[in-house]
Structure formats: structure tokens, C-alpha cells
N, C-alpha and C positions, 0 to 999 in steps of 0.2 A: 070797874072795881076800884073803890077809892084805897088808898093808900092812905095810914097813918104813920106817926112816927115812929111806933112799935114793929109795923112792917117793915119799915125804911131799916130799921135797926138790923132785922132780922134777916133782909137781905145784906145789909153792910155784914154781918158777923158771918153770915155763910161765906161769903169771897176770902174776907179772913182766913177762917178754917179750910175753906181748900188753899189757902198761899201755905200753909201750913206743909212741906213737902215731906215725905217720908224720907225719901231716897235723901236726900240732903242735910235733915235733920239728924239721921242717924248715919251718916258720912262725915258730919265735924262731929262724929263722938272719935271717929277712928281717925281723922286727920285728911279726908280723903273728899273731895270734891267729883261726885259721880261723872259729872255733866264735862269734865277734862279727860274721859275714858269710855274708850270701845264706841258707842255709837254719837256720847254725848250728850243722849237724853235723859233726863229724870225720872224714867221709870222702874219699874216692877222686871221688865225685859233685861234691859240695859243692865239693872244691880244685880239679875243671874250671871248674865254671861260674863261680868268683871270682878264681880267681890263672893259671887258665889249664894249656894240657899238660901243659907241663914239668913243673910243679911239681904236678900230678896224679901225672904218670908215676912221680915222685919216691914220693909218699905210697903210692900202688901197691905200688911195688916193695917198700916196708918193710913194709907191712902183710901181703902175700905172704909175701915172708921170716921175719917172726918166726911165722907159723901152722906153716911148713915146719919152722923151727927148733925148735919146741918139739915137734911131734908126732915131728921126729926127736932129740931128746932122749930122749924117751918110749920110741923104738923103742930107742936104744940102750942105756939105761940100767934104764928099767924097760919091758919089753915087755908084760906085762900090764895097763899104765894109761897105755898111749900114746893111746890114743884121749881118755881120760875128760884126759891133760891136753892133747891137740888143743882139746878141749872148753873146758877151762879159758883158755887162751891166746884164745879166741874172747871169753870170759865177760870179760880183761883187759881186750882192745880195746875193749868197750861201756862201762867201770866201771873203768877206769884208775887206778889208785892212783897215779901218778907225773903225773896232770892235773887231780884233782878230783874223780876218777869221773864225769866228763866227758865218753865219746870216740865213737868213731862207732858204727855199725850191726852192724860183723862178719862181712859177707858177707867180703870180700877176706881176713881171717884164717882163717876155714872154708877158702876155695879155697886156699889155702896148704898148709896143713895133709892135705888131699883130694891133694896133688898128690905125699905123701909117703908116706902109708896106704892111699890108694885112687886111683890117679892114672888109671884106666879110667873113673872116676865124672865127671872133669872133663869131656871134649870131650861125652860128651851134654847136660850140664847146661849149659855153654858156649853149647850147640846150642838150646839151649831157650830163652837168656837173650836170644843176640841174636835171633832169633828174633819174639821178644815184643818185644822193645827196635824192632827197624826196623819194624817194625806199627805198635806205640804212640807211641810215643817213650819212654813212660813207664821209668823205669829200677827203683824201686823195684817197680813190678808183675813185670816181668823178673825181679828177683833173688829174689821173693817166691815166684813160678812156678816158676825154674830148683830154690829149695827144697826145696818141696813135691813135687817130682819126685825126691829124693833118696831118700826110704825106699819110693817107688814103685821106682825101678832097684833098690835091694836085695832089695825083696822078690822080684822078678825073676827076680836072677843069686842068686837061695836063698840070702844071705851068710850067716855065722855071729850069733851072739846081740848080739856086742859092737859089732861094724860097723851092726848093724841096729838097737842100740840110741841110736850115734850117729849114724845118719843122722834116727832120727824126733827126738831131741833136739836138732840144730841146725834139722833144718825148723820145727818149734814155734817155737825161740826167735828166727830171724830173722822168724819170721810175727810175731812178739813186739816186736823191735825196728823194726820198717816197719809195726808197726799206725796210727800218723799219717799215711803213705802213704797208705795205703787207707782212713782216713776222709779222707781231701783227695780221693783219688778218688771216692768216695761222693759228696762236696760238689761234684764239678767244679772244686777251687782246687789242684789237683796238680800242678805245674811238670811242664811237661811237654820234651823235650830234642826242637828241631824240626827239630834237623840229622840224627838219627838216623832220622829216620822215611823210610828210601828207601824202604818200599810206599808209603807214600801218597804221594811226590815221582811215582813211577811212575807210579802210578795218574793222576794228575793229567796225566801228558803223554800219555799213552796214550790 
């Protein structure tokens, strides 16, 4: 596949857009640097359990938004390398040029991005995450599972080369980025979210 300078372009603005961070960008509106609190990380997790909902909700919805926006950049611009700058935009949000290279995990820009290229991919994986999440608590196990279930449904619904090559490519690389998850789990020191666990609240009254 030859590469022009419009595609060049298109992968450069996808990275962009995911360096773009949620969690950070709306952290110097309130004076607050997420990434100095609770776990450290950039994420959608992290801005629950330290700054609370709202401003979770907040960091959500932009990390959402720019995975969408760049993989629909991709689709319109360049259709042959929509996916590889899905990818990219993903690659932003962990290694931010506009934070440090600093930023979070990448799951919430994946599902962005899934919701533009492959948006049948979402409610199973969804289905997977919470799933795992009200069992454990654990969230990083959840999004680690809901992954690795990714190039499992492709292989599935028989996809094409390109979609199957980014479904095993984000599964790796989130396995990659939550590899401290799971040595905290290993260790037993894995913050675990105890509001989320309704089997086991269940179980318990039952």
C-alpha cells in the first residue's frame, strides 16, 4: 500500500489528537495535574477515584471523542490507513507529545475509535468488561479481558486482514500498557473498585 503525503498527514494529525489528553487537559482548567494523584495515571479510572464523576465523565468523553475523530479522519481522508491511524491516536494517548509522553492507558481511545470502524465490536466487549468489573471490582483486569476478546470476535465474524490485524494489535498493546495491573494482581496490591463489585454485594446478602 503506497503511502502519500495526505496519508502521512493523516497519520501525523491522528497521534496529535490522541496526545490530546482528557484527564490533563481538563486538570489545568482546575489547577490539578491528575498524573501527581492516586495511581498516577492519565486515565478515565484514575480521574474517578481522585477528582470524582464529573470530571471523570469529562475525561471520558475526550478520550472517546478524539479515538472517534481520528479513525474518522482516516475513514475520510485516507480509507486505507484508517485503521493503522486508529492505532496511532491510541499510541498518542499513552506517549503524548503535548504532556510529556506522559498519559494514560488507551483503552477509552481504542473504544472510540471501535465505535467508528467497527461499532458491532463494542457491546460485546462492553459485555465482557462489565462483566469482569462487577465480579472483581478489578477494572484493569476487565479492560484487559474485554481486549484479548477482541481478535477472538474477529476471528469469529472471519474479518478482513486489516481489522484483524488491528484488533491483535490493540489487544497486545493494552495487555502492554495494564502489564502493572497484573503484576499488582499477581502481588495482591491491585486497588480494587468495591462499589462495582454487585456479585459479590449479592452474593453476600443472598
Amino acid at each position: 500500500m503506497t503511502m502519500t503525503a495526505l496519508d502521512a498527514g493523516v497519520l501525523l494529525a491522528a497521534y496529535l489528537l490522541g496526545s490530546l489528553s482528557g484527564s490533563l487537559l481538563l486538570g489545568r482548567l482546575r489547577g490539578v495535574d491528575i498524573r501527581r494523584h492516586g495511581s498516577g495515571n492519565a486515565g478515565g479510572t484514575n480521574a474517578l477515584r481522585t477528582l470524582g464523576w464529573r470530571f471523570a465523565l469529562g475525561v471520558v468523553a475526550i478520550d472517546l471523542g478524539k479515538g472517534a475523530l481520528a479513525a474518522g479522519l482516516g475513514l475520510r481522508l485516507a480509507p486505507g490507513w484508517a485503521y493503522p491511524a486508529a492505532a496511532l491516536a491510541v499510541v498518542g494517548h499513552v506517549w503524548p507529545l503535548w504532556h510529556g509522553f506522559r498519559g494514560g492507558k488507551g483503552a477509552a481511545a481504542a473504544v472510540g475509535a471501535l465505535l467508528v470502524l467497527w461499532p458491532l465490536a463494542v457491546p460485546p466487549l462492553l459485555l465482557v468488561w462489565l462483566a469482569v468489573l462487577v465480579a472483581s471490582g478489578y477494572v484493569g483486569l476487565a479492560t484487559v479481558l474485554a481486549a484479548l476478546g477482541l481478535p477472538l470476535l474477529a476471528w469469529w465474524q472471519q474479518t478482513d486482514g486489516m481489522r484483524m490485524g488491528f484488533a491483535v494489535v490493540m489487544a497486545l498493546f493494552l495487555l502492554f500498557t495494564h502489564r502493572g495491573n497484573l503484576q499488582r494482581l499477581r502481588r495482591g496490591t491491585e486497588s480494587r473498585f468495591e462499589r462495582a463489585r454487585l456479585w459479590h454485594r449479592w452474593r453476600s446478602r443472598a
